[in-house]
C-alpha positions as CSV (number, residue, x, y, z in Angstrom):
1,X,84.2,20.6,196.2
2,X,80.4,20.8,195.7
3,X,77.9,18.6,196.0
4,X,79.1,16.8,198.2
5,X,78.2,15.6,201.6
6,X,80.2,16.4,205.0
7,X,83.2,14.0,205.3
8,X,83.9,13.0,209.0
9,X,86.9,12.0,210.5
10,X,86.1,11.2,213.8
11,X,88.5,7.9,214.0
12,X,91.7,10.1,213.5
13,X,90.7,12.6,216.0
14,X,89.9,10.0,218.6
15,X,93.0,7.3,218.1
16,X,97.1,8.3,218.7
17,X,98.3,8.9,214.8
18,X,101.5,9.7,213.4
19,X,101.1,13.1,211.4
20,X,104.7,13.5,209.7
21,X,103.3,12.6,206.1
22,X,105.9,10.4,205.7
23,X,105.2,7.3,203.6
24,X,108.5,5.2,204.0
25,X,107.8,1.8,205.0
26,X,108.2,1.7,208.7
27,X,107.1,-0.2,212.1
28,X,104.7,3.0,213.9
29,X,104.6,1.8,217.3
30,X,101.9,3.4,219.6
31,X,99.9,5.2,216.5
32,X,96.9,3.6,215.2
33,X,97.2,5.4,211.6
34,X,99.4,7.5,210.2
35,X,98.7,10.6,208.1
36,X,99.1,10.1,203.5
37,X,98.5,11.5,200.7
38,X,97.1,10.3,197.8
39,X,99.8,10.1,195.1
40,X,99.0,12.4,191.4
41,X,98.1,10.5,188.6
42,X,98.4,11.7,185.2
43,X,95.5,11.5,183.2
44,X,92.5,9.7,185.7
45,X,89.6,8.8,183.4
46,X,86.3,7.5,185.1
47,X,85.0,4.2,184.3
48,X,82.6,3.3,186.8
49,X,80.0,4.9,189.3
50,X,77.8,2.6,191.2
51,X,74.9,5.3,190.9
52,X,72.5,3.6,193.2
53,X,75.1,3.4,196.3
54,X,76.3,7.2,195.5
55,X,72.4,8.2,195.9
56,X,72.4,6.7,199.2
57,X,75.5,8.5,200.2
58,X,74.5,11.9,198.6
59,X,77.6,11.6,196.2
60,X,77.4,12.5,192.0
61,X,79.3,11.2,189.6
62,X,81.2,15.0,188.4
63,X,83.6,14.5,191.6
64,X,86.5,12.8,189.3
65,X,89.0,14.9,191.6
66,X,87.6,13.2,194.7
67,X,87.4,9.8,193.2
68,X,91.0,9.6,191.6
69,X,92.5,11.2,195.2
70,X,93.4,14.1,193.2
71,X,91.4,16.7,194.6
72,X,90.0,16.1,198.4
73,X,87.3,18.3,200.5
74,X,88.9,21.0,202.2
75,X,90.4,20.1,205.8
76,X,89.8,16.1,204.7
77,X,93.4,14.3,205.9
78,X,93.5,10.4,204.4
79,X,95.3,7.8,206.4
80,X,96.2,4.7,206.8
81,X,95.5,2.7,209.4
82,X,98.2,0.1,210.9
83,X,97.2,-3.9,212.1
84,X,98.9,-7.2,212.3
85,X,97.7,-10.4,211.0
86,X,98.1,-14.2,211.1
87,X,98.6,-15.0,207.0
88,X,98.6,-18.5,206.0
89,X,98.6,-19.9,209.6
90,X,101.9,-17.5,210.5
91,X,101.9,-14.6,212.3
92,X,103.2,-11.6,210.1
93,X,103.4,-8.8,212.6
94,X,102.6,-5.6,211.4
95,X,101.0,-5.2,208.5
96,X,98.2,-2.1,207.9
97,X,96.8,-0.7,204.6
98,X,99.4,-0.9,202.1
99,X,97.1,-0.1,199.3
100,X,94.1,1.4,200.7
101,X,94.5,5.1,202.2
102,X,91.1,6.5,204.0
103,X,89.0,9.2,203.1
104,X,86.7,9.4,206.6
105,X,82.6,8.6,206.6
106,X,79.5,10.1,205.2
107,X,76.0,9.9,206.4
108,X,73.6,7.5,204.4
109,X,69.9,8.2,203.3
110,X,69.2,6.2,206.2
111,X,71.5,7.9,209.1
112,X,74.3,5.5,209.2
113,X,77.7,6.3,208.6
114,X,79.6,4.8,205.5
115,X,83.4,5.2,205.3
116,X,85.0,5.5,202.1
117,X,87.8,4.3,200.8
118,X,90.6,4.6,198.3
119,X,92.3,0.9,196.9
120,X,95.2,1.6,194.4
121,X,96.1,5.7,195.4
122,X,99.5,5.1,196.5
123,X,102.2,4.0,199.2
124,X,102.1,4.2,202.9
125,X,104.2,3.5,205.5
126,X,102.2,0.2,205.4
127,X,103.3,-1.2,201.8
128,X,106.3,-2.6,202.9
129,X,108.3,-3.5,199.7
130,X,104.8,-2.8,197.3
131,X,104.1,0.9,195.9
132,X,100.4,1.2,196.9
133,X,99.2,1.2,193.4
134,X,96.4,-1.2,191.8
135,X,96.1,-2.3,188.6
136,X,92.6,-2.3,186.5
137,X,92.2,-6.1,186.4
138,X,92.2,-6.7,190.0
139,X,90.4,-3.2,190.5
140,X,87.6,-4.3,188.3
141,X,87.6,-7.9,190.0
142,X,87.3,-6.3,193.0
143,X,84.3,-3.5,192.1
144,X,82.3,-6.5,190.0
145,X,82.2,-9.0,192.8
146,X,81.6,-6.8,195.9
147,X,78.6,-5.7,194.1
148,X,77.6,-9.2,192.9
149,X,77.8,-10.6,196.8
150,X,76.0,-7.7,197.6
151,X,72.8,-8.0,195.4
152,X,72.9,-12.1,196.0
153,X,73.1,-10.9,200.2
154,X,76.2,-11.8,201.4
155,X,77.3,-8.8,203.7
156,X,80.4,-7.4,201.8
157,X,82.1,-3.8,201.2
158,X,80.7,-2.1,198.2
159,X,82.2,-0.1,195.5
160,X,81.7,3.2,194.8
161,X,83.8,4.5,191.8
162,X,86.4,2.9,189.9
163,X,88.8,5.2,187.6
164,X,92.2,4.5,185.2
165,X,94.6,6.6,186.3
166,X,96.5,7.0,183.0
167,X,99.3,5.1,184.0
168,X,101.4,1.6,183.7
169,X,101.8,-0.5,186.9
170,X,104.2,-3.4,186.7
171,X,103.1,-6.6,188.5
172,X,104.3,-10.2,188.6
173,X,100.4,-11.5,188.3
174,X,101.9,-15.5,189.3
175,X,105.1,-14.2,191.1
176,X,107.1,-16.6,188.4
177,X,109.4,-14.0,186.9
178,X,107.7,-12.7,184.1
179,X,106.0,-9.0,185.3
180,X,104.2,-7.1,182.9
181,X,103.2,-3.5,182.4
182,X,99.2,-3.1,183.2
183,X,96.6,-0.2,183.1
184,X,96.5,1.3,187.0
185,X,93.5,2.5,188.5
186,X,91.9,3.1,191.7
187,X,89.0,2.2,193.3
188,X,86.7,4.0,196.1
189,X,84.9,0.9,198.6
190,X,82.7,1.4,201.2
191,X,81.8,0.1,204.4
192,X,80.5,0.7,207.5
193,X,83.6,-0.1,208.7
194,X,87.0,-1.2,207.9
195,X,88.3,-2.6,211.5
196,X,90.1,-6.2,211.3
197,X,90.6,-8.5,213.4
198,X,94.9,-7.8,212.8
199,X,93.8,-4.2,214.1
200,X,93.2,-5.6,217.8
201,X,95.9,-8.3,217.0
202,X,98.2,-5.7,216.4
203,X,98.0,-3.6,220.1
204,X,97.9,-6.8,221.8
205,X,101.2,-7.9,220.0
206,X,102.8,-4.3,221.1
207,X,101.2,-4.5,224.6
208,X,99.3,-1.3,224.0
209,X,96.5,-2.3,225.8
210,X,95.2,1.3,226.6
211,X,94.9,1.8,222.9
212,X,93.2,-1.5,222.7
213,X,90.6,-1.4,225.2
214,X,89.7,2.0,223.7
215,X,89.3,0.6,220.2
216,X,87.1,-2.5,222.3
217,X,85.0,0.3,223.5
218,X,84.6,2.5,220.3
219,X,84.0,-0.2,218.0
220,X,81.4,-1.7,220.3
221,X,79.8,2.2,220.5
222,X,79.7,2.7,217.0
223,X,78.7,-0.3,215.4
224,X,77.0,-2.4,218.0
225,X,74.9,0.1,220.0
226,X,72.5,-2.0,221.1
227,X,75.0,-3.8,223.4
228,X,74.2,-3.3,226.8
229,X,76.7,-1.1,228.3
230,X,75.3,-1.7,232.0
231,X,76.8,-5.2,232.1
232,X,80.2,-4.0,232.5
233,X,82.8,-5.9,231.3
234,X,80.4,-8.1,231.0
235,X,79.2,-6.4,227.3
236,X,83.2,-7.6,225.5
237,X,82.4,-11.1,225.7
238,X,78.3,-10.4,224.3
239,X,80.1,-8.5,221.6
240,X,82.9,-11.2,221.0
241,X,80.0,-13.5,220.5
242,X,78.1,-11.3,217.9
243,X,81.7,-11.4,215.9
244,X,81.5,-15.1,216.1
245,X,77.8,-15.9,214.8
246,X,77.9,-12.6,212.2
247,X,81.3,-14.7,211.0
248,X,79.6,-17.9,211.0
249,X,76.4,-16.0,209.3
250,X,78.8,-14.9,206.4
251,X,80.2,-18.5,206.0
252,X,77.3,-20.5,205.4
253,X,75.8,-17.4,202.8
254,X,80.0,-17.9,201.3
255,X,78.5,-22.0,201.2
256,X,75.1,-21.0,200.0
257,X,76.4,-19.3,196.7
258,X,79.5,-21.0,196.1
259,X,82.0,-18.4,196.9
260,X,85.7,-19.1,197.7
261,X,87.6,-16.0,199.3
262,X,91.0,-17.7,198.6
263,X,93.4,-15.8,201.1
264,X,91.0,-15.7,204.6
265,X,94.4,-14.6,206.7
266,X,92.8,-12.5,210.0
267,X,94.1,-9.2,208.8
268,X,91.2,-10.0,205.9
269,X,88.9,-10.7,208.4
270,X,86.0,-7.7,209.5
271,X,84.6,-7.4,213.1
272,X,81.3,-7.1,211.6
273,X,81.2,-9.9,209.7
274,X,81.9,-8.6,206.4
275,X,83.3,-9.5,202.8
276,X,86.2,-7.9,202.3
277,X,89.0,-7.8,200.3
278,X,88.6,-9.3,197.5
279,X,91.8,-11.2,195.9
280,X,92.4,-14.2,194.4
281,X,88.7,-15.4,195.0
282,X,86.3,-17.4,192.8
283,X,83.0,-18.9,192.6
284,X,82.7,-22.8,192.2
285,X,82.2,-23.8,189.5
286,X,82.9,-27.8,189.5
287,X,81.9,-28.7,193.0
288,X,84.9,-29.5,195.4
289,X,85.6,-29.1,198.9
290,X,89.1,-28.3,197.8
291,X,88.9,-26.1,195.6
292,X,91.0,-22.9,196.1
293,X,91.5,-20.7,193.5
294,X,95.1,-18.9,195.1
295,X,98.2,-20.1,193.7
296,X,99.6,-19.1,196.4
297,X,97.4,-21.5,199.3
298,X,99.2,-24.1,197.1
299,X,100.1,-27.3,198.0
300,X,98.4,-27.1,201.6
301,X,94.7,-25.6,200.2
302,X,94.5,-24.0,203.6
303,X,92.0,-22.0,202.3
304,X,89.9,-24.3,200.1
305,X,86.4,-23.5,199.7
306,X,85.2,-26.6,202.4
307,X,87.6,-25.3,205.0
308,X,86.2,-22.2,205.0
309,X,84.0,-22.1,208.5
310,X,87.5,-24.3,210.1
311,X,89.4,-21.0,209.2
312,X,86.7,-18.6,210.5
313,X,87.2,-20.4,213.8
314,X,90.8,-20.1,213.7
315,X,90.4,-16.6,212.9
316,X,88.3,-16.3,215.6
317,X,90.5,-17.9,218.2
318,X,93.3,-15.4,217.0
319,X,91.0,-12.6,217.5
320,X,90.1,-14.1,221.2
321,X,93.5,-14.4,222.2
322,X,94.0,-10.9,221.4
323,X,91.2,-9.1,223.3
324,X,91.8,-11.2,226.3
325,X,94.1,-9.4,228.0
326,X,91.0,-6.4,228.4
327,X,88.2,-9.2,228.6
328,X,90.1,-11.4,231.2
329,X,87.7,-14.2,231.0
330,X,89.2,-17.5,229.4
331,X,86.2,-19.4,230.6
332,X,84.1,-17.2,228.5
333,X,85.7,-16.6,225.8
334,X,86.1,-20.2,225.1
335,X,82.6,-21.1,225.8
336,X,81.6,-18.7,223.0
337,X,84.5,-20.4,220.5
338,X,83.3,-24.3,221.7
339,X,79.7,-23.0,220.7
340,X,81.0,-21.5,217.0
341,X,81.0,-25.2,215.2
342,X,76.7,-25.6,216.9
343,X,76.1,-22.2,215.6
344,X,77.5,-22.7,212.3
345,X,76.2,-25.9,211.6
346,X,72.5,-25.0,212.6
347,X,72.5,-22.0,210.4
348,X,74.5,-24.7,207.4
349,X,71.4,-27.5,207.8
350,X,68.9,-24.3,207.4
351,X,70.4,-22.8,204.7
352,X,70.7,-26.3,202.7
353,X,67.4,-27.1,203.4
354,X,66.0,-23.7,201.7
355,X,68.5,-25.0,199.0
356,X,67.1,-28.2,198.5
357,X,63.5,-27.1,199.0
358,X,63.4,-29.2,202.4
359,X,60.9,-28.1,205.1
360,X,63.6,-29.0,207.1
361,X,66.9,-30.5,207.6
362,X,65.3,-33.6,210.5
363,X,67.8,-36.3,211.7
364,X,66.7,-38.8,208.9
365,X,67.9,-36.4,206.6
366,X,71.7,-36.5,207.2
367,X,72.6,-39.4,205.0
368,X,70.1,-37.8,202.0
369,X,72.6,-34.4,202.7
370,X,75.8,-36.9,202.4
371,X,74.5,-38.5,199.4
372,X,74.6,-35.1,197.8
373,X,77.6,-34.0,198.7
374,X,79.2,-37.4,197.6
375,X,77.6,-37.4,194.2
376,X,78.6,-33.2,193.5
377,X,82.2,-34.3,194.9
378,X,82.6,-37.4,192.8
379,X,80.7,-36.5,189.6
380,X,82.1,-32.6,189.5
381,X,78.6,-31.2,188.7
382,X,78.1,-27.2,188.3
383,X,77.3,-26.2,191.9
384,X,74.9,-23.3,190.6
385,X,73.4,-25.2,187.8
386,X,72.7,-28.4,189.5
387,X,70.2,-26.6,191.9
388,X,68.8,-24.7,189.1
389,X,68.0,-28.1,187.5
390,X,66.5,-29.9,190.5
391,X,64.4,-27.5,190.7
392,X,62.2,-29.1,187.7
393,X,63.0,-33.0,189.1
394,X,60.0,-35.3,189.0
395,X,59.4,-38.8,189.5
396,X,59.0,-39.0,184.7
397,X,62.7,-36.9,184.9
398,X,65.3,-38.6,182.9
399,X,67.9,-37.8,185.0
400,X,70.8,-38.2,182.8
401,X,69.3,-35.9,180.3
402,X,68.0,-33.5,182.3
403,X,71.5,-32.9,184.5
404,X,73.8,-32.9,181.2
405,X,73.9,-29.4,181.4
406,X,76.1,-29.7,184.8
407,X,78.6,-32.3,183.9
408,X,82.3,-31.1,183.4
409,X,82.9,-34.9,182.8
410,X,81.3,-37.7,181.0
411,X,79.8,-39.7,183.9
412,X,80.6,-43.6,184.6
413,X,77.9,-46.0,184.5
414,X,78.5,-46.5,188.1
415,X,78.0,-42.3,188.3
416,X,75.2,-42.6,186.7
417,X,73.4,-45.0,189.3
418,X,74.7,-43.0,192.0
419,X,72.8,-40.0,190.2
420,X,69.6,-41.7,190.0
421,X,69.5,-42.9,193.3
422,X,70.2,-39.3,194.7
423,X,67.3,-38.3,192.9
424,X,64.9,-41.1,193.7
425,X,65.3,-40.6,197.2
426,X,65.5,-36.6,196.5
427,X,62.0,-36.7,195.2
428,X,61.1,-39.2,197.8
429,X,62.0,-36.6,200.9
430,X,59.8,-33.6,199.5
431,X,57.3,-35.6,199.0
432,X,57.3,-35.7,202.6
433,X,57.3,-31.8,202.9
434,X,54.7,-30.4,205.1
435,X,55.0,-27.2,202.6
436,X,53.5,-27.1,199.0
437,X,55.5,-27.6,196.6
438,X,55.1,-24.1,195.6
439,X,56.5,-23.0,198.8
440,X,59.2,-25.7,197.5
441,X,60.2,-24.0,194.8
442,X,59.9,-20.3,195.9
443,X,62.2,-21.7,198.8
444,X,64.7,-22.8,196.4
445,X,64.3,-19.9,194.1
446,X,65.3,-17.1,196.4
447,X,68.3,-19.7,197.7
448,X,69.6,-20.5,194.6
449,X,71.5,-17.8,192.2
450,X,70.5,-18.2,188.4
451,X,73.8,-15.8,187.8
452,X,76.8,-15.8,189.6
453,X,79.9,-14.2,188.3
454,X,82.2,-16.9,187.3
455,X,86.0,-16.2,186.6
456,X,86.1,-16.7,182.6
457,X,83.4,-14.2,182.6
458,X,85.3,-11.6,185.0
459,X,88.5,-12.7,182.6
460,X,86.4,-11.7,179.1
461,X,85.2,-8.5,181.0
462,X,88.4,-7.2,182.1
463,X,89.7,-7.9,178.6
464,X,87.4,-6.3,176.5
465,X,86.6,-3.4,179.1
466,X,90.6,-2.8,179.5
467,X,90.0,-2.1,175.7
468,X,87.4,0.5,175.7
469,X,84.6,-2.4,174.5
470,X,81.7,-1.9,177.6
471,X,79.1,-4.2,176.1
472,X,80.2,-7.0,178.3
473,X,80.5,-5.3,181.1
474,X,76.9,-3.4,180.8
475,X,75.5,-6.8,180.6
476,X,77.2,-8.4,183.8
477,X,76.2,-4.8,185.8
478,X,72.5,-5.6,184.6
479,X,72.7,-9.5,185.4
480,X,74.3,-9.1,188.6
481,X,71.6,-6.7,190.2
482,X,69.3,-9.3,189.4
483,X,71.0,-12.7,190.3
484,X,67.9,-14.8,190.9
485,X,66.4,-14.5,187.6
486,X,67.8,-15.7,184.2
487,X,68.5,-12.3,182.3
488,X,71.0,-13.7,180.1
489,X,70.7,-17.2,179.6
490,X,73.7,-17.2,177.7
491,X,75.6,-16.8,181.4
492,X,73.6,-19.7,182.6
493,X,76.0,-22.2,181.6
494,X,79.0,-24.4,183.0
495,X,82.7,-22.5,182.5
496,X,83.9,-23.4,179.2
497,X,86.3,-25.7,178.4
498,X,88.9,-22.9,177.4
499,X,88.8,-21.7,180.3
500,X,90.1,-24.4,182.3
501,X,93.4,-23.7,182.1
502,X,93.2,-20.1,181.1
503,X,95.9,-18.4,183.2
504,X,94.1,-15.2,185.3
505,X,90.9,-16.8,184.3
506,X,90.9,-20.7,186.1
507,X,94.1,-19.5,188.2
508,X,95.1,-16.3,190.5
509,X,97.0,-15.4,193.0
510,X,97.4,-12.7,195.6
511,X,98.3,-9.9,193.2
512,X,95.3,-10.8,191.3
């Protein structure tokens, strides 16, 4: 193929794989992968190259072969790769990549190594009762919002490509009997990475522990070098605690724009803290602690958007239990997982204090930061919209007026006192500030998205897109490289009341 970089593959020569090309859904005990193919698609049309990311990774957008898997660089052999996972609090035993099939990594304009990916290409022995495919909606979803958390700077995966393949794929979108035929299409992400927690949960589950001390080892080579390897065994629990505060790191930037993953099992978990796979996720728009936008985390809300850095812990104790057969060092390993909850809550009282233009979050300021979450909890304000407005609060603000633009609800003359006294003792605190208040507000500015991509708008994309209208979409691409300035302000408003409801729009679920 030209123009296009060298494609390495150094995971598959260095881990046990299974080579028969066989994609029947099966257990692989004692590989790590297992060779497939990408499946032929009919007619694959392109209908999105992220240009910036493909000048970093030396790729045009005249490679349709290599982006719809139908035409690969010569001696390239894609895989899958094969983990476990807890999902929904249960263990699930094997699971692996039952939609994604790897292509191998190509060296950045910087030096690093980017893997690529393929979401949607077809079965593996991973997809258990699934067939591999994806469908444009979630496809879309998935290319949009990588690149949205990626310009607002949340670590994520990224997307590269994203191509129709010319075909119909039936899915069940709310698993209640009523499947439809939908475009399919595939999707190229990147990473640096692609290693799960469920990856070491898996050999620990087989007892493979020669496997899994080598993955320990390569995974701390590649992709945290500047662990120490002098201290022995000393460097697994440095590097367990990197996981942990590079987790809690993603959490609180998950808090500081308002995104809700929606299905956080530990086979959706990265060892280097990134977002990945994105499902039935959504970003607040109503403030709630319980908010989860999965069908299927219903009744229990495991996953709700306040439970968030509780299920990172979990996770993280699930990923602790399974490196500690090579690690040997309970005492340690708990330490670190006692100290997640200090971490995380540190980095929390920072990152709402850049929020709310604070100099700091001090001791005194704990009820002021329960005030707030009681009045967006109990009023329903726009999460986004409510920091873009207090932005402009001063001591001649009519409060009522000036906040309108937030409330999803008329507000009770009892709401409306609890408002006012927020915002009293709001302007109050920065008047204590030992910053300017144009430090204030450049604080807040850079904290505080003007754009986020909300559901309806993903929901008015996908339709219009699906039906060869772009205009929508060439605005969100332009807004979301830019999400701290206003470009649109016709996206700078509350969901609309439509939308409430709206099935795929206020409501997902796993297939999504």
């Amino acid at each position: 193929m030209n123009n296009l970089p060298e494609i390495k593959q150094a995971f598959k020569a260095y881990f046990p794989g299974d080579h028969t090309y066989n994609n029947y859904p099966r257990q692989t005990p004692g590989v790590l992968y297992a060779l497939v193919e990408p499946m032929e698609f009919p007619n694959p049309e392109l209908i999105l190259f992220n240009e910036e990311l493909g000048k970093e990774l030396g790729i045009t957008r005249d490679q349709l072969g290599l982006f719809s898997g139908q035409q690969l660089p010569e001696g390239v052999q894609t895989y899958a790769t094969a983990y476990a996972g807890h999902q929904f609090g249960n263990w699930a035993g094997q699971l692996g990549d039952g939609r994604a099939i790897n292509i191998g990594a190509v060296t950045d304009e910087s030096g690093k190594e980017i893997e690529l990916q393929y979401k949607g290409a077809g079965s593996t022995p991973y997809s258990r009762n699934a067939d591999g495919r994806a469908v444009f909606r979630s496809s879309l979803r998935e290319y949009l919002m990588s690149e949205a958390m990626y310009y607002l700077g949340i670590p994520t995966t990224r997307a590269l490509s994203l191509v129709k393949t010319g075909e119909q794929v039936i899915r069940d979108m709310f698993y209640n009997g009523h499947p439809e035929a939908e475009n399919g299409a595939v999707i190229i992400r990147t990473a640096e990475s692609f290693i799960r927690f469920g990856h070491f949960e898996l050999l620990a589950a087989r007892q493979e522990l020669d496997t899994l001390k080598k993955l320990m080892d390569w995974v701390i080579e590649k992709h945290f070098p500047h662990i120490d390897e002098s201290t022995g065994e000393e460097k697994y629990l440095v590097w367990f605690k990197e996981i942990c505060e590079r987790t809690a790191d993603m959490i609180v930037g998950w808090f500081r724009v308002g995104f809700v993953h929606g299905v956080m099992n530990t086979d959706n978990m990265s060892v280097l803290g990134l977002t990945i796979d994105y499902g039935p996720y959504s970003m607040l728009d109503e403030y709630s602690l319980n908010f989860t936008p999965n069908t299927t985390d219903l009744p229990g809300r495991r996953y709700a958007f306040g439970k968030q850095a509780n299920i990172a812990h979990w996770n993280l104790f699930q990923l602790a239990n399974a490196i500690f057969p090579i690690i040997n060092n309970q005492e340690g390993l708990e330490n670190i997982l006692d100290n997640f909850s200090k971490y995380f809550w540190g980095k929390y009282d920072v990152m709402m204090a850049h929020k709310l233009g604070l100099d700091a979050v001090k001791e005194s300021d704990q009820q002021l930061l329960l005030e707030w979450q009681k009045l967006m909890d109990e009023l329903k304000l726009d999460y986004t919209l409510f920091f873009s407005l207090l932005e402009k609060v001063d001591d001649q603000t009519d409060v009522v007026v000036h906040f309108e633009p937030c409330f999803y609800y008329k507000p009770t003359g009892n709401q409306i006192l609890q408002l006012k006294d927020f915002t009293t003792h709001y302007i109050a605190r920065i008047k204590e500030n030992t910053i300017s208040d144009a430090q204030r507000l450049q604080q807040m500015k850079a904290a505080n998205p003007k754009f986020i991509l909300r559901n309806y708008l993903l929901y008015q994309c996908i339709q219009e897109t699906d039906e060869g209208d772009f205009t929508l979409l060439n605005k969100i691409l332009e807004a979301l490289k830019q999400p701290y300035q206003e470009l649109f302000p016709e996206f700078s408003v509350k969901r609309p009341d439509w939308a409430g409801d709206q099935p795929g729009c206020s409501t997902l679920s796993c297939s999504s």
